[in-house]
C-alpha positions as CSV (number, residue, x, y, z in Angstrom):
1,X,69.9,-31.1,-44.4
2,X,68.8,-33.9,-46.9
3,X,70.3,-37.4,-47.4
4,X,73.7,-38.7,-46.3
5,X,74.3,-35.0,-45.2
6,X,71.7,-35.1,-42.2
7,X,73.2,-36.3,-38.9
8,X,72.6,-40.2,-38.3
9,X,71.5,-41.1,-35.0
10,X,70.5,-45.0,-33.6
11,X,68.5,-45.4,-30.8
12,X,68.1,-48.7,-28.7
13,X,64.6,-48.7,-26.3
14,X,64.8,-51.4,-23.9
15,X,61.8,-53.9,-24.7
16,X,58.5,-52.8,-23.5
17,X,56.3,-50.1,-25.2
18,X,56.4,-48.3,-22.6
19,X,60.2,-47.4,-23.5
20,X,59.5,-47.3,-27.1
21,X,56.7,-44.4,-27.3
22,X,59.5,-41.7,-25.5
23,X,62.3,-42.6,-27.6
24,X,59.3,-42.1,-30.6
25,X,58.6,-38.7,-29.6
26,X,62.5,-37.8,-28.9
27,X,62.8,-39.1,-32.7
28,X,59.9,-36.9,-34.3
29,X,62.1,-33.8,-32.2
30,X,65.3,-34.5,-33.8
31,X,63.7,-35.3,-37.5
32,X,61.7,-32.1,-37.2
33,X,63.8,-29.6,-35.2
34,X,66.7,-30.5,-36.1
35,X,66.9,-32.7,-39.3
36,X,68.8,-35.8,-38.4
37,X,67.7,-39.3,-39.5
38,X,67.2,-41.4,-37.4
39,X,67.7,-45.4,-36.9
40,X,65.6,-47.5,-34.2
41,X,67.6,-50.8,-33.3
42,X,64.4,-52.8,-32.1
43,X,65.7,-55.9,-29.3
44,X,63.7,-58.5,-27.4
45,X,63.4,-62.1,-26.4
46,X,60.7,-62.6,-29.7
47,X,59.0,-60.9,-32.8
48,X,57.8,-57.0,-32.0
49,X,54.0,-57.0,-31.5
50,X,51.8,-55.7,-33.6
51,X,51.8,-52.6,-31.1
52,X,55.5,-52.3,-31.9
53,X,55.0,-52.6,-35.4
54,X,52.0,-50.0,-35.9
55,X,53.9,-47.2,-33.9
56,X,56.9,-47.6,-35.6
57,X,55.8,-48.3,-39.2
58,X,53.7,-45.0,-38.7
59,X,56.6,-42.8,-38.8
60,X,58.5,-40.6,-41.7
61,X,60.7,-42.2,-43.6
62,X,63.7,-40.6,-41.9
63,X,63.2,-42.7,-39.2
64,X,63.8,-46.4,-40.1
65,X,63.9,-49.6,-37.6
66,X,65.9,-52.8,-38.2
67,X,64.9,-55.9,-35.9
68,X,67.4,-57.3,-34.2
69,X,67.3,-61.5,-33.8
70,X,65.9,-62.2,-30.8
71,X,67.9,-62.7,-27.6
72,X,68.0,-66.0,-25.8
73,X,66.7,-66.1,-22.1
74,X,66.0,-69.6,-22.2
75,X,68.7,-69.9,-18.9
76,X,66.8,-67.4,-17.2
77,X,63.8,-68.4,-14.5
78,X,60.6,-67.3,-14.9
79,X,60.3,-65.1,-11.9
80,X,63.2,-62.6,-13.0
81,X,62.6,-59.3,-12.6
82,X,62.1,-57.1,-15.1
83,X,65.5,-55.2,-14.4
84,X,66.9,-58.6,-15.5
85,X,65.3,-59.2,-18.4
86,X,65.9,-56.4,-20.4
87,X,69.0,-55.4,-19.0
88,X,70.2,-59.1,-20.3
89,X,67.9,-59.1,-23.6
90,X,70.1,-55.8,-24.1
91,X,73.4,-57.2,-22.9
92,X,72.9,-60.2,-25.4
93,X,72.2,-58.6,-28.7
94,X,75.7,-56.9,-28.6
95,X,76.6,-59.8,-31.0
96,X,74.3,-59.0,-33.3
97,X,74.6,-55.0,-32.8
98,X,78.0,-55.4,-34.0
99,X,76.8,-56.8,-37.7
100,X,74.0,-53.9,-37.5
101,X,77.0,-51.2,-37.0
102,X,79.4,-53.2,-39.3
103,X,76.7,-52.7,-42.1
104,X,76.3,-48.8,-41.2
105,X,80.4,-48.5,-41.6
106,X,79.9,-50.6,-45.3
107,X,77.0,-48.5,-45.9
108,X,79.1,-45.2,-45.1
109,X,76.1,-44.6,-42.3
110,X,77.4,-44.7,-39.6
111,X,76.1,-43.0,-36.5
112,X,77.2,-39.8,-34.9
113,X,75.6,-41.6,-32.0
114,X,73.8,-44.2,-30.3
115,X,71.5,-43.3,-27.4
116,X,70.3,-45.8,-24.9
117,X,67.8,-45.5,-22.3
118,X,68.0,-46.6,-18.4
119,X,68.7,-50.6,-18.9
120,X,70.8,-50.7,-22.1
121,X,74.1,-49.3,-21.3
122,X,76.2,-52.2,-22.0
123,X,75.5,-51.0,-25.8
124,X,77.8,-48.6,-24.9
125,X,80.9,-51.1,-25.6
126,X,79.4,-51.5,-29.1
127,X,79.6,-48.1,-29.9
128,X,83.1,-47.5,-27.9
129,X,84.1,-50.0,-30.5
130,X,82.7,-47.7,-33.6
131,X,84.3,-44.6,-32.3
132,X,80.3,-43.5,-32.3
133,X,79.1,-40.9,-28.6
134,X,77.1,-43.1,-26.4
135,X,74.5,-41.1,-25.1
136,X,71.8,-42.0,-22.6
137,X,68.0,-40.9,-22.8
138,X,66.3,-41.0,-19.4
139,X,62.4,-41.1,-19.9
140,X,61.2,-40.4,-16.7
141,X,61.5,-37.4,-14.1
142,X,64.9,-35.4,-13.1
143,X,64.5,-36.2,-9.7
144,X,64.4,-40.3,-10.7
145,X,67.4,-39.7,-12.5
146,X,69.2,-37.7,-9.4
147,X,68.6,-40.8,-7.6
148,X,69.7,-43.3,-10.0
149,X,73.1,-41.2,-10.1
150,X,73.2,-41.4,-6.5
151,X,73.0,-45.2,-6.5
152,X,76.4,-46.5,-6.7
153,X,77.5,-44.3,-3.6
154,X,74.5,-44.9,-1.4
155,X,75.3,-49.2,-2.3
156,X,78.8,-48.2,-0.8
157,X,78.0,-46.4,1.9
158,X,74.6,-48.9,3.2
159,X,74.8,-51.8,4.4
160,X,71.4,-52.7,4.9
161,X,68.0,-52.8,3.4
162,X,67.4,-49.3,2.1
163,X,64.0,-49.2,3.5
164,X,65.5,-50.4,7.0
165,X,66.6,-46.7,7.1
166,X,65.3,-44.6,10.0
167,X,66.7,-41.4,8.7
168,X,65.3,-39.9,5.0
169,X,68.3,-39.8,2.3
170,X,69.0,-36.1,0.8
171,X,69.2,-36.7,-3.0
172,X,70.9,-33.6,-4.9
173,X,67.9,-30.9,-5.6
174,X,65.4,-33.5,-4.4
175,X,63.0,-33.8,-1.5
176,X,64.3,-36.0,1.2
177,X,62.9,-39.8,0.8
178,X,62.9,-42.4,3.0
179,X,64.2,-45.6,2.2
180,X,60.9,-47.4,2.6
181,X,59.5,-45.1,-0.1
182,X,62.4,-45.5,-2.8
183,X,61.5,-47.4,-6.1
184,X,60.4,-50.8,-5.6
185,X,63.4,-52.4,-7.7
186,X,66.0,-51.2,-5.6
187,X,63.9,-52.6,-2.0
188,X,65.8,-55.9,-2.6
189,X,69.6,-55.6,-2.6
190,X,70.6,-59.6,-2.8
191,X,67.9,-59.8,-5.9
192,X,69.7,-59.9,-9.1
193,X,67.4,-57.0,-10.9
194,X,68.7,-54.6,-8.3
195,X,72.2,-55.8,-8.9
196,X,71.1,-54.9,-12.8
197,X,70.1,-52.0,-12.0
198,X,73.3,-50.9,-10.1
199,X,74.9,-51.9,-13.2
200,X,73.4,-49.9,-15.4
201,X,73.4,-46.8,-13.2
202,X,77.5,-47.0,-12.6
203,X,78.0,-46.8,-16.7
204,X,75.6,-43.8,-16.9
205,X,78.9,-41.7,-16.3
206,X,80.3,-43.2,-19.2
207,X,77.6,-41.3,-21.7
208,X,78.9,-38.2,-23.4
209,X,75.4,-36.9,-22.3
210,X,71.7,-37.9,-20.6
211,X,69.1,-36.2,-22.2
212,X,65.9,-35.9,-20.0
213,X,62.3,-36.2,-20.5
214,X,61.5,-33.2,-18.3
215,X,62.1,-29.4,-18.2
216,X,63.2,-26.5,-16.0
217,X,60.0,-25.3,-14.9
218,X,59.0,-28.8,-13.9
219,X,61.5,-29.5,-11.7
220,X,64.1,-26.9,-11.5
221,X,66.1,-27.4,-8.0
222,X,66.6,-30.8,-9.6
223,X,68.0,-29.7,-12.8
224,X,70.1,-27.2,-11.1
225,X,71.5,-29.9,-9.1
226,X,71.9,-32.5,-12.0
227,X,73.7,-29.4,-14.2
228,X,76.4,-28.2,-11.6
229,X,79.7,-29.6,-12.3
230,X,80.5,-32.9,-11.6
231,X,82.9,-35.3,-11.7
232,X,80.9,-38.6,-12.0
233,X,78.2,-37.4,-14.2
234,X,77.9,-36.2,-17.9
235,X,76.2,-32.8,-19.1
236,X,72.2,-33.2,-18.6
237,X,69.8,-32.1,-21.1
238,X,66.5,-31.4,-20.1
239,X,64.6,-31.9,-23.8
240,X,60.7,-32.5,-22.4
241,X,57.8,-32.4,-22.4
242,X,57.9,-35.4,-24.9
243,X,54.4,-36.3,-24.7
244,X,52.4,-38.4,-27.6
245,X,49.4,-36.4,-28.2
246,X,48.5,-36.8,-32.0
247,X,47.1,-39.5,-33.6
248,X,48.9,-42.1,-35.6
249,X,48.3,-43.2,-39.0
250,X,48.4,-47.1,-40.0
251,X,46.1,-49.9,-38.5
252,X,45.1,-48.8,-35.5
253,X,41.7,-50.1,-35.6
254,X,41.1,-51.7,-32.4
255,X,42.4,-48.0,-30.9
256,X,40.2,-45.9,-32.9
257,X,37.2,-48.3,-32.1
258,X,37.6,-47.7,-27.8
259,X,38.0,-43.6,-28.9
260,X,35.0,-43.6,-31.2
261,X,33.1,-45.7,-27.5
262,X,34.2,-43.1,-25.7
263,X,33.2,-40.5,-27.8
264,X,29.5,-41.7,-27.6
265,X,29.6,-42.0,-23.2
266,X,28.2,-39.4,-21.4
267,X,30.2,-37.1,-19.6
268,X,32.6,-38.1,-16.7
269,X,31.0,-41.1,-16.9
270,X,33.7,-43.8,-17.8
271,X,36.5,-45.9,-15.6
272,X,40.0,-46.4,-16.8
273,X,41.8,-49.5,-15.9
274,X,45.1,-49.6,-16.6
275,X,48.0,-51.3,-14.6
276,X,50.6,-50.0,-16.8
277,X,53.4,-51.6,-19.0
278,X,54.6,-53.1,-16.5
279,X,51.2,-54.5,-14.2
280,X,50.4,-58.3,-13.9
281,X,47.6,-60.0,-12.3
282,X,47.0,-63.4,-11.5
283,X,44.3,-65.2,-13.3
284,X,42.4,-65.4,-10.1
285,X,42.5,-61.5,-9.8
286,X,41.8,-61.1,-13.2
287,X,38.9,-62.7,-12.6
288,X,37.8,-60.9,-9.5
289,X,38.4,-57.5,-11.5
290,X,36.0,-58.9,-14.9
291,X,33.9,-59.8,-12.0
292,X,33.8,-56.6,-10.0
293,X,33.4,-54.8,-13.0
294,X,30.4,-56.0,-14.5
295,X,28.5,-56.2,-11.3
296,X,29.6,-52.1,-10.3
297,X,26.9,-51.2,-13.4
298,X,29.8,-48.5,-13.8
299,X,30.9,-47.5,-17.3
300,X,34.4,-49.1,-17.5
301,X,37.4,-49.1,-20.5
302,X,39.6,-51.9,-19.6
303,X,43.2,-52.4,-21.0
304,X,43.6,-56.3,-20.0
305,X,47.1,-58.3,-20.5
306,X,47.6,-62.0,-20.1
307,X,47.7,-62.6,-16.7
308,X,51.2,-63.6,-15.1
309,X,52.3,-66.9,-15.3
310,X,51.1,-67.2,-19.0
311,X,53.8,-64.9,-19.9
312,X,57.0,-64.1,-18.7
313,X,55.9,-60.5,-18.0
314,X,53.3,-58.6,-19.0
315,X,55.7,-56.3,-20.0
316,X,57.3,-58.4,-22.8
317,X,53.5,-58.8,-25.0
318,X,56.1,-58.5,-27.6
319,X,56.8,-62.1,-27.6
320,X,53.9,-63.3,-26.2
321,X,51.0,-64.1,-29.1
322,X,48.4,-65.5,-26.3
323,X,45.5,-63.4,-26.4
324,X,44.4,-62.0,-23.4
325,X,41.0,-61.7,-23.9
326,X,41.0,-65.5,-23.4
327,X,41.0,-65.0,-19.8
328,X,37.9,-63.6,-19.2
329,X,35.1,-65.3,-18.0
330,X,32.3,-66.7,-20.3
331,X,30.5,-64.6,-22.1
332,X,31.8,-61.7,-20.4
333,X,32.0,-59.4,-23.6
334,X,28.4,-60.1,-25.0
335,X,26.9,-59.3,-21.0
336,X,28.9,-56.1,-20.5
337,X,29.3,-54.9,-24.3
338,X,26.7,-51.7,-23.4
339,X,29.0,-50.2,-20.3
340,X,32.3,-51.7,-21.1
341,X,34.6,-51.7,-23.5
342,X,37.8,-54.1,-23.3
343,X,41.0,-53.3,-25.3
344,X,43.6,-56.5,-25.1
345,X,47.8,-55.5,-24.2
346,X,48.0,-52.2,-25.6
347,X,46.0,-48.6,-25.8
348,X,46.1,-44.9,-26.6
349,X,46.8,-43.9,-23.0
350,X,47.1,-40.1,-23.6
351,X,44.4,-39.8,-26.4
352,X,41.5,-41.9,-23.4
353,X,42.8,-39.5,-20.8
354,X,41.5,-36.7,-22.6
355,X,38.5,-37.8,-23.5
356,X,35.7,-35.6,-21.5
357,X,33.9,-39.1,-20.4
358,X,37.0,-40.8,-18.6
């Protein structure tokens, strides 16, 4: 299928790169399986990074991005939770979603259907609006998403603290959990990211579908479950493994500089510090870690973000230009440039973990 004849889809990640490299690789699947084209609606509080920009500017050109003005969370305190932040950055470029799909109808473009992932279902009432399928793309693990479908009836039938529980909750096709062991967003029911959260996870009924980054042989009793017939949940897909392996073209220099350090480490030899998308450290235990580090005399690959309280989140380095290298002790680069090498906000996760010396 070439041109206007190729099924349109647009995709909205939630802010955070750690949303945007799944919905990627789901992209590359549809261009190259199964032809469509596809259209990345990029939202956030401020400018994309230049992470952002390098993944996405790397693709085929059947898979475009439009940037959506940034959302205002000027109202919003500081110490929201990251469930609140994007679930309202989402929530807030609706406004602007509407000109985006406007344009598509003008253009004669519009989509066959927008997919979403865990915080942006109130997109949905854009694309109610368009007459386009809403359809929700859950990155993480089948059993993660049996529980999030579980959600609304375990908030009606609890009345306390979930980890106040002295008896472990049976999830459909899932091991039995205790509360005390459930994700840490949902561990505090009055805070308004958990009330997010419950938001989001009531509409996930309204998608025509939730396609899943997993797949049978992973985690069949959990697919089983999620597949039976139900009448509060939408067909699931299982459409994994969607796992970045390959290298990217574009300016990726500061990325091929810590793979080319790695290539020259001897074997086994190297530590990997990474708090994820989503880790924060406060400048005193930033400090601590540059500290412990350099005195270990242990090969180390560091992937250091601005420490919290400088930015919002660590997870929003989209909007935050501060460099987080700026943190770091004096001279700390120059002392430990022979056993360390230090990578600022964002790095090639699965291309390090393969390396022979990490």
């Amino acid at each position: 299928m070439e041109g206007s004849k190729a099924p349109h889809f647009a995709m909205i990640p939630s802010p955070g790169m750690g949303h945007l490299i799944p919905f990627v690789e789901l992209a590359k699947r549809l261009v190259h399986n199964h032809g469509f084209t596809v259209t990345f609606l990029v939202v956030g509080e401020g400018p994309p990074s230049k992470a952002q920009r390098t993944v996405l500017d790397s693709l085929p050109s059947s898979i475009s991005s439009v940037f959506l003005p940034p959302a205002d969370l000027t109202d919003i305190p500081s110490t929201a939770r990251i469930a609140t932040r994007i679930s309202l950055t989402v929530t807030r470029s609706n406004p602007e979603l509407r000109k985006v799909f406007d344009s598509f109808t003008a253009d004669g473009r519009l989509p066959t259907a927008l997919v979403v992932d865990l915080f942006g279902t109130d997109a949905f009432d854009v694309a109610f609006e368009s007459q386009v399928s809403p359809y929700l793309f859950h990155p993480s693990t089948a059993n993660v998403l049996s529980f999030f479908l579980h959600l609304p009836k375990l908030d009606e039938t609890v009345s306390c603290e979930f980890r106040e529980l002295t008896e472990p909750v049976k999830l459909p096709g899932c091991v039995p959990v205790f509360g005390k062991d459930f994700l840490d967003p949902v561990q505090d029911r009055k805070n308004d990211g958990y009330k997010w959260l419950l938001h989001n996870t009531k509409r996930y009924k309204e998608a025509k579908g939730i396609l899943v980054n997993t797949f049978h042989e992973l985690e069949p009793n959990a697919i089983k479950a999620l597949q039976e017939p139900g009448l509060d949940k939408p067909p699931v897909y299982p459409v994994g493994p969607l796992v970045n392996t390959g290298k990217r073209d574009g300016d990726q220099s500061e990325e091929s500089e810590c793979l080319k350090w790695l290539d020259n480490q001897p074997f086994g030899s190297v530590l990997y510090v990474s708090f994820g998308s989503g880790g924060t450290l406060s400048c005193e235990q930033l400090n601590e870690l540059a500290l412990g580090l350099a005195d270990s005399k242990q090969r180390f690959l560091w992937v250091i973000r601005c420490p919290n309280g400088v930015a919002s989140s660590s997870y929003f380095d989209s909007h935050n230009h501060t460099d987080p290298l700026t943190f770091l002790p004096p001279g700390y680069l120059a002392r430990t440039k022979d056993r360390g090498f230090v990578i600022a906000s964002w790095a090639p996760q699965a291309q390090i973990l393969a390396h022979s010396s990490t």
